[in-house]
N, C-alpha and C positions, 0 to 999 in steps of 0.2 A: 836375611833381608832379601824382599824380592825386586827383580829388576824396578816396577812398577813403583813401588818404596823408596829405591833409588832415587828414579826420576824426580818422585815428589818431596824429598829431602832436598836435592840440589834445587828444584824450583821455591821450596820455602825461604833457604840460603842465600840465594840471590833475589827475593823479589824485591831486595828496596837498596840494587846495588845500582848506581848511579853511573850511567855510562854516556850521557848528554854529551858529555865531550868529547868523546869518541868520535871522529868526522870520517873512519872509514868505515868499510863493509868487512866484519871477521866471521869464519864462520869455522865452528869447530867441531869435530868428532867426537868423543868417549868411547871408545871401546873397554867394558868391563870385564876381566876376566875372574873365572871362580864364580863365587857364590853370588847372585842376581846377576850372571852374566847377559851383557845385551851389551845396546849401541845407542844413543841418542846424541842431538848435538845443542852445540850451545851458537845463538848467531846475534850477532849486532848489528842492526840495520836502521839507517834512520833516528839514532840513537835512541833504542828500544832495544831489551835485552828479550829474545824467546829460546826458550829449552824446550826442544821438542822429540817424543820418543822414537825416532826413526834416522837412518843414516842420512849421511848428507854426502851426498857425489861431488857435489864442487866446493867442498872446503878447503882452509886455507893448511889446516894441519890437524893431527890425528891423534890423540894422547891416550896410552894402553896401561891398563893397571888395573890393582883389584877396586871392590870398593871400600875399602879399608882406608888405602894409600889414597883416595880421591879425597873421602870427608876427611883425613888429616888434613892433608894441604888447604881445603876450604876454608879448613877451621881456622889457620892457621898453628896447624902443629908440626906439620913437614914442611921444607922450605920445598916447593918444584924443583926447583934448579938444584938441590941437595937428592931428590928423591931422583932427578933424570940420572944423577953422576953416581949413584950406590945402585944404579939399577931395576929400583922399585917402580919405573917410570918409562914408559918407549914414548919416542916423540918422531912421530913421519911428520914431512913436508915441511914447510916455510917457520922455521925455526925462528927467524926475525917475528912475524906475526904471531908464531904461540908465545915469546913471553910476554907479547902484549896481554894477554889472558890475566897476566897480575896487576894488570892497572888495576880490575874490578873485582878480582879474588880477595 
């Protein structure tokens, strides 16, 4: 799969996920390692969800993994919080904010 494929897996994934009630500003990184490696982030704004393929400087936290371990967890096949603690998973920055990432997951 290529990065590009990636992207447009996770935007198909989330396009009808519901985040209106979300009242803050989250904004997140991906870094994919291995096969379609790249970077794109995921931001809630406005409560509007956008994925977009480029890095984001001012987010709130940075999640590293293949893309394997991502569309599990999307899928719901890995739990995150199962995948951060076996290792499959790196997480920088404001840890309180990324698991807000499972309200919409």
């Amino acid at each position: 799969m290529t990065y590009e494929e990636i992207v447009e897996k996770v935007r198909d994934v989330f396009k009808d996920a519901d985040v209106s009630k979300i009242d803050e500003h989250l904004a997140y990184q991906f870094n994919i390692q291995g096969e379609g490696e790249g970077a794109f982030y995921v931001e809630v704004k406005d409560g509007h969800l956008f994925i977009e393929p480029f890095e984001y400087f001012d987010r709130d936290a940075v999640f590293i993994c293949t893309a394997d371990v991502l569309f599990k967890m999307i899928s719901g096949k890995l739990d995150p919080v199962k995948a951060f603690t076996i290792g499959k998973l790196k997480v920088e920055g404001d840890l309180g904010k990324a698991l807000k990432l499972k309200e919409f997951m």
